[in-house]
Each structure stands twice: as C-alpha cells, then as structure tokens.
C-alpha positions in Angstrom: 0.0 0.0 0.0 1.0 3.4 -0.9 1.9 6.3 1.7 0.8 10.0 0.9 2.0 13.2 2.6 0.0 16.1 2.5 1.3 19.2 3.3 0.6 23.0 3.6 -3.1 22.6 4.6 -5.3 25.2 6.0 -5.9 24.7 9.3 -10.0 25.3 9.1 -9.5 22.6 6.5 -8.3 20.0 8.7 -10.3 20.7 11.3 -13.0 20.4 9.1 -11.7 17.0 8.3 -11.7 16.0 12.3 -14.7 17.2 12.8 -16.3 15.2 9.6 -14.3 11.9 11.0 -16.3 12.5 14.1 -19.4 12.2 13.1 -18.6 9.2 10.9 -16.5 7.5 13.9 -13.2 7.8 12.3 -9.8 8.7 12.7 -9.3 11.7 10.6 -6.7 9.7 8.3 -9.3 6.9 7.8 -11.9 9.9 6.8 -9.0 11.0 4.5 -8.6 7.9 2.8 -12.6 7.7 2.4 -12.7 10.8 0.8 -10.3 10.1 -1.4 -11.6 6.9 -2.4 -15.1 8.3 -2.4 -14.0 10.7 -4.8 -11.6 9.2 -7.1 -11.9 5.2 -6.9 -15.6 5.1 -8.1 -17.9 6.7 -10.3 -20.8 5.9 -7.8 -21.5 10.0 -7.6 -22.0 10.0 -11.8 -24.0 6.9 -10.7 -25.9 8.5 -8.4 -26.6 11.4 -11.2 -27.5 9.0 -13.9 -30.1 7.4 -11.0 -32.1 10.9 -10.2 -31.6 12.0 -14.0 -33.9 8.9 -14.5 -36.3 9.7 -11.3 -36.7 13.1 -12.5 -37.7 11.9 -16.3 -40.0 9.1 -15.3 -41.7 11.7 -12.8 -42.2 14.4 -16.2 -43.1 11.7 -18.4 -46.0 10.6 -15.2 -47.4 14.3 -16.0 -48.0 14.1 -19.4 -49.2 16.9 -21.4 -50.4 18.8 -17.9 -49.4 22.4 -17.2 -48.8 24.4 -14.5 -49.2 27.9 -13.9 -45.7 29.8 -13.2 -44.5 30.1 -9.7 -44.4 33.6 -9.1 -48.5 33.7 -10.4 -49.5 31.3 -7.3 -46.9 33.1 -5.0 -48.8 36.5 -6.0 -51.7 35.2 -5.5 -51.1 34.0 -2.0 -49.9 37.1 -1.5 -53.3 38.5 -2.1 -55.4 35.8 -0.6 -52.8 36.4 2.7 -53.6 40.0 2.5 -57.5 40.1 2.0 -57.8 37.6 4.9 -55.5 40.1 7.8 -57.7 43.3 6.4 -60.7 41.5 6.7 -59.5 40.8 10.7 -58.5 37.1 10.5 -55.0 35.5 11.1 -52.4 35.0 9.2 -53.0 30.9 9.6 -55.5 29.5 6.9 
C-alpha cells in the first residue's frame, strides 16, 4: 500500500476533516482515505446522477401533457389571498 504526505493545509481545513471523521467515527486519516476513495476510486456520484436524472424523467413523463401555472403567479396570489384575509380581521393561519 502506498503512503501520501500532504502538506501546507489550511488549518479550518483539517479541522473540518476532524470534525467530519467524528461524526462518521473515524480517525481523521481513515476519513481522508474515504474521501479520497469516495471521490476518485468510483464513479458511484455519476451513478448516483444518472439514478435521479432517470427519477426526474420518469416523474415528467408521469405528467403528461399537464401544465402548471408559473411560480411567481401562485406566489402572487397568496400574496393576495394572505392580504384580503388580515384586512378583513383574521389570522395569518388558513
């Protein structure tokens, strides 16, 4: 097995790294070996990406030809429907 020095760190960057090997119970040289092989021995993140790419098709594609009004149109008019109901005495709670 290799060996692998690595110098000239910031210190709020290895602190960081102790901190993270905490809260996974590990030393922060086993966390530093995870990362590293979490990063470069796999391509489980493009994996991960392909995964949700799909999720997110499949969930258009259950939709169909249905459309939504834009965002900002049904945040306005909550706006409004928030507004007529504390002039008219109520509470801010529907």
């Amino acid at each position: 097995m290799a060996t692998l020095t690595v110098r000239g760190l910031d210190e709020a960057l290895v602190r960081k790294l102790k901190v993270r090997a905490a809260q996974n119970g590990r030393s922060a040289e086993a966390e530093h070996r995870a990362i590293l092989h979490e990063t470069l021995a796999g391509d489980s993140s493009a994996d991960a990406r392909r995964q949700a790419a799909a999720r997110l098709r499949a969930f258009r594609e259950s939709l169909g030809d249905r459309t939504f009004p834009p965002s900002q149109d049904v945040l306005a008019e909550e706006r409004m429907d928030r507004t007529d109901r504390l002039a008219a005495g109520g509470t801010d709670r529907r």
